[in-house]
Backbone as JSON Lines, residues from 0, in Angstrom:
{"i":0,"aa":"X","n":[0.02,21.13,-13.75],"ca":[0.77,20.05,-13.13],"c":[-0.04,19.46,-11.98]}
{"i":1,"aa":"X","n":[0.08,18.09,-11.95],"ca":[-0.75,17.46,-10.52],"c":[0.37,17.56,-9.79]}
{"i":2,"aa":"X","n":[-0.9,17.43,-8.3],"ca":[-0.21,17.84,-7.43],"c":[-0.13,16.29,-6.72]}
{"i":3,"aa":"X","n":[1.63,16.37,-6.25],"ca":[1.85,15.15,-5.87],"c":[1.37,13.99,-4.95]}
{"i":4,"aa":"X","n":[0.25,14.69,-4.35],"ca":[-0.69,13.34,-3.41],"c":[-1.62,12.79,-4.63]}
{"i":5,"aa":"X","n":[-1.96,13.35,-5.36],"ca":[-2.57,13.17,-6.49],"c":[-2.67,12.24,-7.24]}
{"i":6,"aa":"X","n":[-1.11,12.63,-7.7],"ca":[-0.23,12.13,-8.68],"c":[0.02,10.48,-7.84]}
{"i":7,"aa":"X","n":[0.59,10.61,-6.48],"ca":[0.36,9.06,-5.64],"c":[-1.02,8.28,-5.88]}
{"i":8,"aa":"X","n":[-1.81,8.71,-5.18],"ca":[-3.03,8.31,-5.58],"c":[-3.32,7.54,-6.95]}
{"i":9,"aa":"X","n":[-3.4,8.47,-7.85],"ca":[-3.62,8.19,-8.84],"c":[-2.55,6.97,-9.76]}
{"i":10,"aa":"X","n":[-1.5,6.6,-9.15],"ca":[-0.53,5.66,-9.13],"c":[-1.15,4.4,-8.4]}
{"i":11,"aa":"X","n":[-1.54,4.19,-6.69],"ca":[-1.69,3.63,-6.15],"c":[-2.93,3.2,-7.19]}
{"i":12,"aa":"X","n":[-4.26,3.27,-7.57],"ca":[-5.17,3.27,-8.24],"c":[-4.74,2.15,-9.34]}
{"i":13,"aa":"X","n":[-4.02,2.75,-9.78],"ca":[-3.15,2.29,-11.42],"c":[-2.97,0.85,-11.26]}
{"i":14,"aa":"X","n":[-2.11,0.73,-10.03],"ca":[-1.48,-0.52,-9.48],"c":[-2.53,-1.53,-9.12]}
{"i":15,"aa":"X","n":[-3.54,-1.45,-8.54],"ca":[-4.24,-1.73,-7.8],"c":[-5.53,-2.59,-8.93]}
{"i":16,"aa":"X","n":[-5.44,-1.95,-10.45],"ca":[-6.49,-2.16,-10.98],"c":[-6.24,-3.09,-11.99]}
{"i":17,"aa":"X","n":[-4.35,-3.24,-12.03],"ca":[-3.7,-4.21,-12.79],"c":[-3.29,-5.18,-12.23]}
{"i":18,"aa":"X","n":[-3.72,-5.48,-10.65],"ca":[-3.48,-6.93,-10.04],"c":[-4.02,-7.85,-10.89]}
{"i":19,"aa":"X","n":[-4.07,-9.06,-10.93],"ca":[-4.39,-9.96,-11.38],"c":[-5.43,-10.7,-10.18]}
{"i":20,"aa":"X","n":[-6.09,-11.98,-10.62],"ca":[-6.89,-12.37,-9.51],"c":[-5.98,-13.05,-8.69]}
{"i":21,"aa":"X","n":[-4.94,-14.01,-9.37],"ca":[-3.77,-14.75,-9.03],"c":[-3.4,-13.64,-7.6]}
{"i":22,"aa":"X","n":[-2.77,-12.6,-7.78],"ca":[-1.5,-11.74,-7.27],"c":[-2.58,-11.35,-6.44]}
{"i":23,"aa":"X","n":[-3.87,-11.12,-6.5],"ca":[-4.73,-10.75,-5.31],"c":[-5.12,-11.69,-4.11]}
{"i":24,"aa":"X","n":[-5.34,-13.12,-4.63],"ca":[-5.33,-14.44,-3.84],"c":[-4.08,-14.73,-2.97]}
{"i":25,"aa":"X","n":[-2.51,-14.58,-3.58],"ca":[-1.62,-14.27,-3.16],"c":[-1.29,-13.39,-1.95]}
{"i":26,"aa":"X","n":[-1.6,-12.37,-2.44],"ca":[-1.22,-11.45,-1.28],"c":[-2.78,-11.47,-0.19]}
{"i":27,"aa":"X","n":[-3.59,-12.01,-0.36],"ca":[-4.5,-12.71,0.85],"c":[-4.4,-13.28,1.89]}
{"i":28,"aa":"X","n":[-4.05,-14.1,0.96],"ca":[-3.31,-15.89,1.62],"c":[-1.71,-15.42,2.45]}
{"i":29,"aa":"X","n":[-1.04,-14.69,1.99],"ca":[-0.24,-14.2,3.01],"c":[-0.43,-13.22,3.89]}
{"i":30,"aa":"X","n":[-1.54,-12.85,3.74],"ca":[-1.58,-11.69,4.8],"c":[-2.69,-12.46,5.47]}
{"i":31,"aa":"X","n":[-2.57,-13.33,5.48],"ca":[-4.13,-14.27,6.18],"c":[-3.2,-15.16,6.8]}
{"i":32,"aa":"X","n":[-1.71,-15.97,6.48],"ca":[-0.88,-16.66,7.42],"c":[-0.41,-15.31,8.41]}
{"i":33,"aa":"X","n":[0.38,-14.66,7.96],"ca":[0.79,-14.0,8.73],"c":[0.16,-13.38,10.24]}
{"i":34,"aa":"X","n":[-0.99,-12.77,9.79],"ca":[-2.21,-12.27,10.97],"c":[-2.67,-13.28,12.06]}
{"i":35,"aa":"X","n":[-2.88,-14.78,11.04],"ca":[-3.54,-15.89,12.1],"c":[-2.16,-15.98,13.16]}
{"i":36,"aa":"X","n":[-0.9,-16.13,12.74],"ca":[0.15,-17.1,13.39],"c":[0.29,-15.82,14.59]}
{"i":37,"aa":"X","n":[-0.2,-14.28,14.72],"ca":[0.47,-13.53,15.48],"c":[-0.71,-13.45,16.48]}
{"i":38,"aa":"X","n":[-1.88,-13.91,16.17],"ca":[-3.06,-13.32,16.73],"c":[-3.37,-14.42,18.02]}
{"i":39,"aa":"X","n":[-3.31,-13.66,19.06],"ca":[-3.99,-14.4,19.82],"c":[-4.75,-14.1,21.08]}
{"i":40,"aa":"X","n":[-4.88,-14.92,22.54],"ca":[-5.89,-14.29,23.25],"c":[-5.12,-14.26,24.55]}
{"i":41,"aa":"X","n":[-5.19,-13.12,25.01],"ca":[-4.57,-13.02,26.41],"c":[-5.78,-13.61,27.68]}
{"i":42,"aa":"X","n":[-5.85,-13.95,28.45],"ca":[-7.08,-13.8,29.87],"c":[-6.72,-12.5,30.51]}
{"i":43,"aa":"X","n":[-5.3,-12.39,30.32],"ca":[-5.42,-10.61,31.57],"c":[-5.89,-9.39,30.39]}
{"i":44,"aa":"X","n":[-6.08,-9.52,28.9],"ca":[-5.84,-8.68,28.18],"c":[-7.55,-8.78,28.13]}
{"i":45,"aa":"X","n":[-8.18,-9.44,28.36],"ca":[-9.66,-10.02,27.86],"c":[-10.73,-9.1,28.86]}
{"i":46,"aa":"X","n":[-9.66,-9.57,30.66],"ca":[-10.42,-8.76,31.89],"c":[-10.06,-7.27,31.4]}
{"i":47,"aa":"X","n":[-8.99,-6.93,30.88],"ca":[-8.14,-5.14,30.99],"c":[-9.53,-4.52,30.36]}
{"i":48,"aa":"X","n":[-10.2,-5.98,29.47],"ca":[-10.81,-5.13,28.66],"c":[-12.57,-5.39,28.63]}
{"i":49,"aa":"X","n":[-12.93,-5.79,29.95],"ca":[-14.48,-5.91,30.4],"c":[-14.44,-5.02,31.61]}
{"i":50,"aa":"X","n":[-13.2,-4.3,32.03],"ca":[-13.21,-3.44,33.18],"c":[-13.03,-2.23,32.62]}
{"i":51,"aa":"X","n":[-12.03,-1.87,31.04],"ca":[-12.24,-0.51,30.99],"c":[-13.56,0.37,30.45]}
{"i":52,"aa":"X","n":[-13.17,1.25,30.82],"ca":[-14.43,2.07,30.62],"c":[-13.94,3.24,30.13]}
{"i":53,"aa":"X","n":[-14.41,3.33,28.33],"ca":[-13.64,4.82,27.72],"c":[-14.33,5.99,28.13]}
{"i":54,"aa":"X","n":[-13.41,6.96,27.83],"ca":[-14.22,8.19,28.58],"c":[-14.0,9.28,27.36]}
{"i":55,"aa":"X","n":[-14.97,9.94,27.07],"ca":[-14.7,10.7,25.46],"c":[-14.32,12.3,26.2]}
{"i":56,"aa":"X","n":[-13.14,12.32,24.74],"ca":[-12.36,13.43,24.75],"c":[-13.69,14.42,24.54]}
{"i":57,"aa":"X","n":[-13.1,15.73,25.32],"ca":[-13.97,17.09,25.37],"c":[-13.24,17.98,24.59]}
{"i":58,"aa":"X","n":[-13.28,18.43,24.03],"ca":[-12.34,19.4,23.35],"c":[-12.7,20.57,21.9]}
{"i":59,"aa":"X","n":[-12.36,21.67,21.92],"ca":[-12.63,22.2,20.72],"c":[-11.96,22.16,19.6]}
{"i":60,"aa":"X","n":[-12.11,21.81,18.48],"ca":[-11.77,21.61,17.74],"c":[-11.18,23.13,16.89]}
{"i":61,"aa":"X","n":[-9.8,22.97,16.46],"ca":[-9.49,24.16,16.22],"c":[-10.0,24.5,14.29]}
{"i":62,"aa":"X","n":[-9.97,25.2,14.16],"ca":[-10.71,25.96,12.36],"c":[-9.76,25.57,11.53]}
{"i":63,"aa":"X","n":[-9.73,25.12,10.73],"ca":[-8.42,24.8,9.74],"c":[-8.43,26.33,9.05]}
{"i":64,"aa":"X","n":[-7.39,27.11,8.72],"ca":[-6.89,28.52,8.04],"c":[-5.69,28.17,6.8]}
{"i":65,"aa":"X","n":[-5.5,26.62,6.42],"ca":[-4.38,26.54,5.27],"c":[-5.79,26.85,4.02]}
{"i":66,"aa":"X","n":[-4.91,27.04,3.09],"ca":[-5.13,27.46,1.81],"c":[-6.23,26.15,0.8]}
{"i":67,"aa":"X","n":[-5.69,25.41,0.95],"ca":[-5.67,23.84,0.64],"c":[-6.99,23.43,1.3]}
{"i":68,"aa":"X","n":[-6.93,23.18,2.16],"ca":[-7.75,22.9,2.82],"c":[-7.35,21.13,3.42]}
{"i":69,"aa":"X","n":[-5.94,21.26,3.36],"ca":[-5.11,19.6,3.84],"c":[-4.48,19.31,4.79]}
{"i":70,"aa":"X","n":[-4.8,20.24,5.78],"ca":[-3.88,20.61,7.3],"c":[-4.13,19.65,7.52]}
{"i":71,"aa":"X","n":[-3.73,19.63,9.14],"ca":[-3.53,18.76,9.83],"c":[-5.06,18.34,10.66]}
{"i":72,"aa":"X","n":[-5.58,19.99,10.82],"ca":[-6.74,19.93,11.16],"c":[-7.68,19.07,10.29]}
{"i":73,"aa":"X","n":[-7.93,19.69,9.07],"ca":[-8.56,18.8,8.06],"c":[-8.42,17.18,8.26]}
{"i":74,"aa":"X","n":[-7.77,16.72,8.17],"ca":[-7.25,15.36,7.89],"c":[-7.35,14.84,9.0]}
């Protein structure tokens, strides 16, 4: 028996390979209105972001011990 991320996957795949060019242009073109009409430019959001300065996480990373190998760690 597959196992059900699998089994998704292998669905999502399915779907994905029976778009049409039509239904792919489609869902473009709307996800291309949608994004432009929300997107835009702040000036205080522009400075927030020539002043910050990231600072990288230090940390040990803990061993993944599931079976699978699909923890949380893993992933």
């Amino acid at each position: 028996m597959m196992d059900p991320d699998h089994r998704l996957v292998a669905r999502i795949v399915t779907v994905l390979s029976e778009r049409t060019p039509a239904q792919s242009d489609l869902l473009a073109s709307t996800l291309a209105a949608r994004w432009s009409a929300s997107d835009r430019h702040e000036p205080a959001a522009h400075e927030w972001l020539r002043r910050w300065t990231p600072k990288p996480a230090h940390f040990v990373t803990p061993m993944c011990t599931c079976a699978a190998g699909r923890c949380l760690v893993c992933n």
